[in-house]
N, C-alpha and C positions, 0 to 999 in steps of 0.2 A: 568448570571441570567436572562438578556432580552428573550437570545433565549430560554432558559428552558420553561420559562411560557408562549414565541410564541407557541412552540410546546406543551407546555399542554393543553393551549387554542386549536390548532386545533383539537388536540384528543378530547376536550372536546364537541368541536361546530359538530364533524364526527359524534357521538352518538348521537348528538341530530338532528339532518339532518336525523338520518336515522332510527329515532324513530318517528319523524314528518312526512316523505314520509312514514312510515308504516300506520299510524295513523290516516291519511290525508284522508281516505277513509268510514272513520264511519262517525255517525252523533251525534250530542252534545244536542240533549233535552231527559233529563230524566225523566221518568213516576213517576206520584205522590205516587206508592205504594211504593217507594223504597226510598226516601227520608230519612225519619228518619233512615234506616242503615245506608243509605249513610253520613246522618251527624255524627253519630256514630265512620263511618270508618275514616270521616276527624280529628275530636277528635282526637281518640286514636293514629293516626299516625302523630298528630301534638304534641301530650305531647311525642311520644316518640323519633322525628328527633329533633337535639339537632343545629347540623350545616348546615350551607348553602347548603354543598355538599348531608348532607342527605337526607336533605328534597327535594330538586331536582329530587335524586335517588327513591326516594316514592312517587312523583309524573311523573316520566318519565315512571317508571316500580310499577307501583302500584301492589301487591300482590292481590287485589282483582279480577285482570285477571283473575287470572288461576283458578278460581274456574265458577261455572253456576249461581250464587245468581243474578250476573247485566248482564245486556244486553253491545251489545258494544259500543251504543248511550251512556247508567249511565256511563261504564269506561272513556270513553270520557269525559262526563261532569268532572267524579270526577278528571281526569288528570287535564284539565282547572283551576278547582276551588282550586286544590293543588298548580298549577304554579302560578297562583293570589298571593296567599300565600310567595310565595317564594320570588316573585317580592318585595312584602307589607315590610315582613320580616328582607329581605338582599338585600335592594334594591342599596346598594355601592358597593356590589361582583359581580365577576363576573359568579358566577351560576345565579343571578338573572335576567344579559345581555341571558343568553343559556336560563333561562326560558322562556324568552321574544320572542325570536325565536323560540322555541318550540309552545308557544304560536300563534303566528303568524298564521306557516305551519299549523297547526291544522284547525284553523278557514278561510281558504282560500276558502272551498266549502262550510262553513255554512253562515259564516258575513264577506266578502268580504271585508266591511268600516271598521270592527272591526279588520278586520287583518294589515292592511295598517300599523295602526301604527307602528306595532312591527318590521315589516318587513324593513320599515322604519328606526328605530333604531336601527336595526339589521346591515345594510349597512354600517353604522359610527363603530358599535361596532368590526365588522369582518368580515375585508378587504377581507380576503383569503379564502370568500363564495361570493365573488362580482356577480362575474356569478350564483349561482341558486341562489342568493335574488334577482335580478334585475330579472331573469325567474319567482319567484313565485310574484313578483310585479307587473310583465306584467299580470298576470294569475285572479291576485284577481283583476286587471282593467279591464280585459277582463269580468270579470263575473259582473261585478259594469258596464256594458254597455259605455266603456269610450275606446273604441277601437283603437283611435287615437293614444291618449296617452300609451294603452297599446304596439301597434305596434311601437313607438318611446325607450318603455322599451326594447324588445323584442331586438332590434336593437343595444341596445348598450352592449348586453352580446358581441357579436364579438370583438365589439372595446374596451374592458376591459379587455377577456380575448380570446386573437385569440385562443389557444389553447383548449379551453374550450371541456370537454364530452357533452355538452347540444347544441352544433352546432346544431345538427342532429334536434333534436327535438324546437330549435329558430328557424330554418326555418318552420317547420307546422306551428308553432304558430302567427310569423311577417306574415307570408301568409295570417291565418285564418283574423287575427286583419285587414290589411289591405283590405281584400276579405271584412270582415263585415263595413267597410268604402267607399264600392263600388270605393277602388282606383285599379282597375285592373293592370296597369301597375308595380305596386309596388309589386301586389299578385301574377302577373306572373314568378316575377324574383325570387321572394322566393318560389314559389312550386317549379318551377323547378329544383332552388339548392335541394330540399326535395324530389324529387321523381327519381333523378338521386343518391343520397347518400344513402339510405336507403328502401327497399323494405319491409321491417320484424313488419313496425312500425304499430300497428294497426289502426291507424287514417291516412298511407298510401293510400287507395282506396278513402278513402273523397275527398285526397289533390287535387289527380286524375280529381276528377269529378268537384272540384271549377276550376282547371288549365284549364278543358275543357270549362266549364261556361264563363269564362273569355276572351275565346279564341271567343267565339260566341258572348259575347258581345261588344267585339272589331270587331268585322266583318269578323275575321281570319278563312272562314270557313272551310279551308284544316287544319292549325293546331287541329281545335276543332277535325272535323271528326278522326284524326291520333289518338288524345290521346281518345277519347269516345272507339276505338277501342282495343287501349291497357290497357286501364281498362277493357272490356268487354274481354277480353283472358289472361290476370295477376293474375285479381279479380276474377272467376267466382262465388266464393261462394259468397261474397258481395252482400250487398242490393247497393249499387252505382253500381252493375255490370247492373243488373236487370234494373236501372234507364238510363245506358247508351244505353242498347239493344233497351229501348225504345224513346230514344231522334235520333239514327242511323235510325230506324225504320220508325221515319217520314221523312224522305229525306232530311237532311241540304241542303240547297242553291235548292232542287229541284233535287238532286243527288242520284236516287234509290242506295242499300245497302243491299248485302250478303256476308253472311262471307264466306270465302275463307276454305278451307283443311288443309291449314298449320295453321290458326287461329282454326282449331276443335282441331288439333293436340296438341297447346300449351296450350289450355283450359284443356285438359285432363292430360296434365303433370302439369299444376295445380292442375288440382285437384288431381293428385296420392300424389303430396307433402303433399296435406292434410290429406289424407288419406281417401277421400270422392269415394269409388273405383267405385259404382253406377252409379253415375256421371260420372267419367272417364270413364270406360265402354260404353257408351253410345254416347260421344265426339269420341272416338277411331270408334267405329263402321260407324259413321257420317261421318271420315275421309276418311276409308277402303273404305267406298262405291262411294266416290266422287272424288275419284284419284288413279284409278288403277295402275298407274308408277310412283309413289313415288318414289323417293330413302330411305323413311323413311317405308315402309310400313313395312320391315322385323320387327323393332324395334316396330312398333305399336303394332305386332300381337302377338310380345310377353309381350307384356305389357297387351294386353288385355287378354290375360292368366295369366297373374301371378296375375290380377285383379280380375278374376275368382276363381282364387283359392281361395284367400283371401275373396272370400265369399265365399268360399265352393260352386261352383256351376263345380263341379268335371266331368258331363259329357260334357260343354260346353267347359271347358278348355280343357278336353282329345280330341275335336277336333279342339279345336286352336293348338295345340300342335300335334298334327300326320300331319294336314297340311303343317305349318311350316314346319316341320321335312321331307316330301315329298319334300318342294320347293329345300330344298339345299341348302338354300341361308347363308348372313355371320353371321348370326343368328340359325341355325339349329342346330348345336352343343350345345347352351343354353339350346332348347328350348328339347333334347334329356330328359335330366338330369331333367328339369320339368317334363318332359313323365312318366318318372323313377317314380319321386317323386306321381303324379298321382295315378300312378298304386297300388303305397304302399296301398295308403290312401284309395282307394276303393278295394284294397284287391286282385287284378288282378294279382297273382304271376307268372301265366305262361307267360301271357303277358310282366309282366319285365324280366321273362329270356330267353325269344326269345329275348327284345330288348340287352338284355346282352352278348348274341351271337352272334349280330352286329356291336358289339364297334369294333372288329379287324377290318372291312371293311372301316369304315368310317372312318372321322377326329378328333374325338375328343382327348380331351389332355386326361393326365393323372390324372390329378386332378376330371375329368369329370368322365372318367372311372372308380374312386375310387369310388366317389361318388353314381353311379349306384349300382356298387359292395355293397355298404353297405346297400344299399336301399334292393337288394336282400338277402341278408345275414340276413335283419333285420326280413324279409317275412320270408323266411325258416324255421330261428328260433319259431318265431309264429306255423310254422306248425308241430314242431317238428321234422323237419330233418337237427338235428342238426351235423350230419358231413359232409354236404353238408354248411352250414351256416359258418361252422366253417374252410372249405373249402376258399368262398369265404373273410371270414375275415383274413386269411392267406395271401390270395394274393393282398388285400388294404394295410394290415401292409407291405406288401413287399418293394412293389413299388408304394403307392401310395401318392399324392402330395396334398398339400407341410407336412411338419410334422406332423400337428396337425390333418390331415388325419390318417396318421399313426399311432400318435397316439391313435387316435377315436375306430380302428380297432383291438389297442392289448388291450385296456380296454375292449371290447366288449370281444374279446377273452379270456382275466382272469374271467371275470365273468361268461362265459360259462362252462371254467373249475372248476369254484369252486360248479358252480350249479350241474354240474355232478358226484363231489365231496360228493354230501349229502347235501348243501345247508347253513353248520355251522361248522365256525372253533372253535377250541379248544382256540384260543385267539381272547381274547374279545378288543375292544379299551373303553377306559375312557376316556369322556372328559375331567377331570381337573388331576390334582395331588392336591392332599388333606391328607400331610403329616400325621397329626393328626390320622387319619384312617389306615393310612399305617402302622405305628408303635404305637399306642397307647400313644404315648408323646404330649407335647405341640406343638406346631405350629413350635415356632423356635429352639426349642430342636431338634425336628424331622428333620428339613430343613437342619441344623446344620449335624445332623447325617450321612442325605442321602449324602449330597455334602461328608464327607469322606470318605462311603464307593463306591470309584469310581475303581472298580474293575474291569476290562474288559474282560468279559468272551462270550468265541465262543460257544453258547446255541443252541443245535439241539434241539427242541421245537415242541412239535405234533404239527401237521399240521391238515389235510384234513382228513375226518375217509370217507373209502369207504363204503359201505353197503353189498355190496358183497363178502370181503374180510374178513372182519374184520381186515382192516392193518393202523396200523397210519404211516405214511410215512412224514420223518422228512425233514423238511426245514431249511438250516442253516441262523442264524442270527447274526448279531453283535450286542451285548443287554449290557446293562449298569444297575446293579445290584443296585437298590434304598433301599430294604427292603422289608419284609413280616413280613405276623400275628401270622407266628408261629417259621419259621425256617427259616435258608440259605438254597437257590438251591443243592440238593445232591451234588455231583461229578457223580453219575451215569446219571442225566441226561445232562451232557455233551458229552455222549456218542450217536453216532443215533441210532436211537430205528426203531425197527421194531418189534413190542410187538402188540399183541390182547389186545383190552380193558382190559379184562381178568387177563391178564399178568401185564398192566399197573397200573391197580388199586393194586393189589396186593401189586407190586414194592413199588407202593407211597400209600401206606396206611394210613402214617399218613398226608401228605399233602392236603390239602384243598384249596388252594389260596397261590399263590407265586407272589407278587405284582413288575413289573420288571418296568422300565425306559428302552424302547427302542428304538435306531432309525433306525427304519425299513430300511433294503436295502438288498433285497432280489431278485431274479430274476432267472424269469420263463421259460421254453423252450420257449417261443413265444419272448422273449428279454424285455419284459415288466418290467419296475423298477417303486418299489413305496419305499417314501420315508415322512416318520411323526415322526413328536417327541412329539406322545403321549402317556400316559402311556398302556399296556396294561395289562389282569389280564389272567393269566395261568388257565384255568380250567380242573380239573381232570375230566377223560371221565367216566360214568359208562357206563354199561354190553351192554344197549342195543341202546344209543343214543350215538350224540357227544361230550354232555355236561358233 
């Protein structure tokens, strides 16, 4: 029985952890227009929660969220003034301990003093949160100006709980406490654990720039210089970057300061991570120009086209990319298939099949040459010469790498053929099954029905109507017979037809809709297999259309 209500307590204390870091981010003063609702809303949902647990759950998750009436400072408030409540109410249970913590987390960035307590008696109440109550205790000391002692809080999550997820983030924070304690030596050993563990944290680039701070007020001015520099190529988007460029700037120790080619370099694959491509661009170009014999230049100048691209600045990248593609280098094959891709986009179709009259000579893979190949096939298409199109999507489905190439190329090709087809098959797909409709019975009457009549019948089934012909040319299928609105499938149309609309309407005159259950598998000259299990609806063709 111990361990049951151990573990229902942590379930209980998880939700409310993770309704207070949600939570944690509003503000708790509510404007005076809104009061008398708000005393309203407390009312009503204090005569109607009966127990501990309810009332909890209607102050944790108050229903007046999800509507626009309060802002989310009111919801705030009125969460607060519910858990009061809870506290006052069933202050021997333990919902009204998980109040109390819920309470706490809430008020950590409004009333700092005011949160203490909870937090406080939160520690005694629930061991198996030791680690984030001793962090959000540091946190509410940190903002109540008590920095010491919050850097001594901070400190002892490690030794409570070595294993703890909040490592990562006790070290910014023992750093920050002890940085604003002006104890250097203590904030040195804690940034560093922080900015060797984690790059991703957002308050990362700060740590950066205290760990340098520290480093200059210790007199360490190689250390400082080192890290001012890798903030300033890590961070580049950061305001601490900006702050760094300009402490490098004034000459630590008397020791002029320019950044180097491989520092443009790494600024710009930062900034591509960000996806700030402007900026990379501009880092890259910085580089190219300052280090002709790079070993890295191949890799820049295709980055600085594919940056290009990604702003649509199509004629600049078209000659990062023929360059490239000139030099030869272990990058030219990439930057081929960018070329490709270029040319699409600006509509240059001669251009891609001269360069697709080149793949024989050169090196590229097969994956590469598919890829061009589709890029032309896609142009073609556009221009309407579609057996040339249909040509090169032939020879990607062939042999081109790895599969899902392949694939790409015989989907392009079924839809080729169906658009040449007329554009409209004689079966339709339906999203659902909606027995009811199908047979006109009730839901599970019909449900009922269909599962018995499981009859497995080999259905040549119109297909494609050509325009020129007037031929329906039957496709065979494996269909699974659900029901219709009027009749069962003839016997005649298991036969292949090759009937004129004409003919067909006749044949089926009295049919209208023949509601089938099939699972498509079907397959086409090009070797293309599709395969759904949804229902479709047979449509009879008239005279002059497919429908």
């Amino acid at each position: 029985m111990k361990t049951y209500n151990k573990y229902r307590s942590i379930g209980g204390c998880g939700l409310a952890v993770a309704s207070g870091l949600a939570l944690a981010l509003g503000g708790l003063l509510a404007s005076d227009g809104h009061t008398a609702q708000m005393e309203t809303s407390e009312q009503s949902t204090a005569n109607r929660c009966i127990t501990a647990e309810e009332c909890f759950a209607a102050a944790a998750w108050p229903k007046e969220r999800l509507g626009h009436t309060l802002t989310k400072d009111q919801v705030a408030a009125l969460k607060l003034e519910r858990l009061r409540k809870v506290i006052e109410g069933f202050p021997a249970t333990l919902w009204a301990k998980r109040a109390g913590l819920l309470s706490g987390v809430m008020l950590i960035d409004r009333n700092p003093a005011g949160a203490l307590p909870y937090l406080r008696a939160a520690q005694r109440d629930f061991l198996v949160l030791d680690d984030y109550i001793r962090f959000w205790i540091g946190e509410a000391l940190l903002r109540l100006g008590d920095a010491k002692e919050a850097a001594g809080m901070f400190e002892g999550v490690p030794q409570a709980v070595p294993d703890s997820n909040l490592l990562n983030q006790v070290a910014l924070r023992a750093g920050e406490a002890w940085y604003q304690v002006s104890s250097c030596p203590e904030a040195v050993a804690w940034f560093v654990k922080a900015v060797n563990a984690n790059d991703k944290d957002p308050q990362i680039a700060q740590a950066w720039l205290r760990l340098a701070s520290c480093y200059l007020r210790e007199n360490q001015l190689t250390e400082g210089r080192e890290t001012l520099k890798q903030l300033w190529t890590k961070f580049p988007q950061t305001k601490e970057a900006k702050e760094a460029e300009t402490l490098l700037g004034s000459n630590i120790g008397g020791v002029s300061w320019t950044a180097t080619p491989d520092m443009h370099y790494e600024r710009a694959q930062a900034f591509l991570g960000q996806s700030l491509h402007a900026e990379a661009i501009e880092e890259l170009k910085k580089f190219l120009a300052r280090d002709p014999s790079s070993p890295h230049r191949g890799d820049a100048k295709l980055k600085l086209g594919i940056a290009q691209v990604r702003l649509k600045l199509y004629d600049q990248a078209r000659e990062t990319f023929q360059a490239l593609t000139a030099e030869q280098g272990p990058r030219a094959d990439e930057a081929t298939v960018w070329l490709g891709r270029v040319y699409l986009r600006q509509g240059l179709g001669e251009k891609l099949l001269d360069l697709c009259r080149t793949l024989s000579k050169g090196t590229v893979t097969s994956e590469q040459k598919g890829q061009i190949n589709l890029f032309a096939g896609i142009w073609l298409e556009d221009e309407a010469r579609f057996d040339e199109a249909i040509a090169r999507y032939r020879q990607v489905a062939k042999s081109g790498e790895p599969a899902s190439q392949r694939g790409e190329a015989q989907w392009r090709l079924v839809i080729r053929r169906r658009s040449a087809c007329g554009g409209r098959s004689s079966i339709r797909k339906t999203a659902t099954l909606n027995p009811r409709r199908s047979t006109g019975l009730p839901v599970p009457t019909a449900t009922r029905k269909m599962r018995n009549q499981k009859r497995r019948l080999h259905c040549s089934v119109s297909g494609f109507h050509t325009p020129t012909t007037a031929n329906w040319r039957a496709n065979t299928r494996t269909c699974r017979f659900l029901g219709s609105r009027h009749r069962k499938v003839p016997s005649s149309l298991l036969r292949p037809l090759s009937l004129s609309p004409r003919q067909l309407r006749r044949r089926f005159r009295t049919i209208r809709q023949v509601v089938v259950g099939c699972r498509l598998s079907y397959s086409w000259h090009t070797g293309a297999r599709w395969n759904s299990g949804h229902l479709v609806s047979i449509k009879m063709p008239r005279e002059s259309s497919a429908r």
